[in-house]
Structure formats: structure tokens, C-alpha cells
C-alpha positions in Angstrom: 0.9 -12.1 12.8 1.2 -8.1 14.0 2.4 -7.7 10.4 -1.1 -8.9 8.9 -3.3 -6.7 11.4 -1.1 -3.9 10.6 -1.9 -4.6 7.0 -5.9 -4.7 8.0 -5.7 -1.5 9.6 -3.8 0.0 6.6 -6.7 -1.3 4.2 -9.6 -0.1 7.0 -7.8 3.6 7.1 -7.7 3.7 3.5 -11.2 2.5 2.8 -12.8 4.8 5.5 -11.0 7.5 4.3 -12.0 7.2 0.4 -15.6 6.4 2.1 -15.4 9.9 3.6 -14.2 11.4 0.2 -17.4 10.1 -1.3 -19.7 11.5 1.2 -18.3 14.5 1.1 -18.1 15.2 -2.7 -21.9 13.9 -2.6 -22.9 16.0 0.0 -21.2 19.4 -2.3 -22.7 18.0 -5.5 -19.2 16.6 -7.1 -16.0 18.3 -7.9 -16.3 21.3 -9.5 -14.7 24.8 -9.7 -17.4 27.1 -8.0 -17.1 24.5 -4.8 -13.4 23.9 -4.4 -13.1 25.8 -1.2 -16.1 23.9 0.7 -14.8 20.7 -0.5 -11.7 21.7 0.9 -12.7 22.8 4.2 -15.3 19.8 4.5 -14.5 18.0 7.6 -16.1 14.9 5.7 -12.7 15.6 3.5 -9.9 16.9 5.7 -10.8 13.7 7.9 -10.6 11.1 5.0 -7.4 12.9 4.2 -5.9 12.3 7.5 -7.2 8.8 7.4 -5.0 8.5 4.9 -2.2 10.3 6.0 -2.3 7.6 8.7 -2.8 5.1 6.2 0.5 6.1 5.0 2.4 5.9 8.1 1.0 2.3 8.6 2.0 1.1 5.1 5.5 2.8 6.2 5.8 0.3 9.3 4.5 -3.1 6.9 6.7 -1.9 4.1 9.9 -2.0 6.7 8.6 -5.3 7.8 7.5 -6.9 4.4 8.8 -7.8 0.6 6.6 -5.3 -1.7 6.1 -8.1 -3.5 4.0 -9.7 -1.0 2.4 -5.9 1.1 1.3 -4.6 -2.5 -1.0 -7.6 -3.4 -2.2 -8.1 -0.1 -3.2 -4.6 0.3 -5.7 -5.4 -2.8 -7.9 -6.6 -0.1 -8.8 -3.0 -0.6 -10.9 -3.0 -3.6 -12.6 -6.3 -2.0 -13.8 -4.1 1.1 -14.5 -1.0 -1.3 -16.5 -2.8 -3.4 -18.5 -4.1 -0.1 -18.6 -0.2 1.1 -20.0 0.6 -2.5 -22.5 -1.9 -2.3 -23.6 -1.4 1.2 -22.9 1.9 2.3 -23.7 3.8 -1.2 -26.2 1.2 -2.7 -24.4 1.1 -5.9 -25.3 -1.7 -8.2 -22.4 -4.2 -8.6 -22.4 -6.0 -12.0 -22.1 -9.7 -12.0 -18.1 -9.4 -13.5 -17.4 -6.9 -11.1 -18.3 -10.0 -8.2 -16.0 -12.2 -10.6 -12.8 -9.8 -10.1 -13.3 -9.4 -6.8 -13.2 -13.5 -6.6 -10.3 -13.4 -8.8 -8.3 -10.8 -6.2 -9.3 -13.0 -3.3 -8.1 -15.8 -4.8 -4.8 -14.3 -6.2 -4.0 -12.6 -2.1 -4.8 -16.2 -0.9 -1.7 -17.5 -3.6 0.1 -14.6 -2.7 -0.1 -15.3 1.1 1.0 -19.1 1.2 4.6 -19.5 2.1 
């Protein structure tokens, strides 16, 4: 069971830390050569980057602890939370086939999952 909430917090790490990404690049107006040094001295960035530094370390600990085959689909929960963070967070309009694949991915992680 450790396993699985190690897995959550891996997916909650990444999310946040893309989340932060976002902001940030909002906030400086997108990527663009004129503001490459403020997007890389926003904290909004260097935090989502060591979000997902830690990410990393947790997807270290399930991968010594899990098949790949079952940590890689499972961590696909990660588009299903994005796509909630998109939605809610950044009020982006979700099309109706975009709703579908998420479906489809929370299906295909509940397959996955059974023993």
C-alpha cells in the first residue's frame, strides 16, 4: 500500500510542479528570448523545478519497488489530475473527447492495477 501513496505523491509533485511552470511562464508573457533570464530566476520556476527534482527521487524509490510495466501506467493518473488543474486552476476549456481520454486512462490504470 506505501507503494501506491508513494506513487500519489510522485503524480502530486509532478502536477504542482508543471502547475508552477505555467504560472510562471504566464506571469513573463511565454517563453521567449528577451525573458530567458527572469523565467530562469522566477521562483514560480526554480520551485516547480525542484518539485520535480523530488518527483524524481520518488519515482526512483516506486521504480525499485515496482515492475515499469505496472509504475509507468499508473503514473498516467497524471494527465487525469492535469487535466483537472487545467480546468480548475487555469479555466481552460476541456473538449468533450478530451473528457473521453481521460475516461479511457482511468479505465486502462484500473486494468492495469488488478492483480
Amino acid at each position: 500500500m506505501f507503494i501506491y501513496l508513494l506513487l500519489l505523491v510522485n503524480i502530486l509533485l509532478m502536477v504542482a510542479g508543471q502547475s508552477l511552470w505555467k504560472i510562471g511562464l504566464d506571469r513573463a508573457g511565454g517563453m521567449q528570448l528577451h525573458n530567458m533570464f527572469q523565467l530562469l530566476t522566477s521562483p514560480l520556476i526554480i520551485t516547480g523545478i525542484m518539485l520535480y527534482g523530488a518527483a524524481t527521487i520518488v519515482w526512483l524509490a516506486i521504480l525499485s519497488r515496482l515492475p515499469l510495466s505496472v509504475a509507468y501506467p499508473l503514473q498516467s493518473l497524471a494527465y487525469v489530475l492535469g487535466m483537472f488543474v487545467a480546468y480548475y486552476l487555469f479555466h481552460e476549456t476541456i473538449p468533450f473527447h478530451r473528457w473521453v481520454g481521460i475516461c479511457v486512462i482511468i479505465i486502462g490504470v484500473f486494468i492495469v492495477s488488478r492483480p
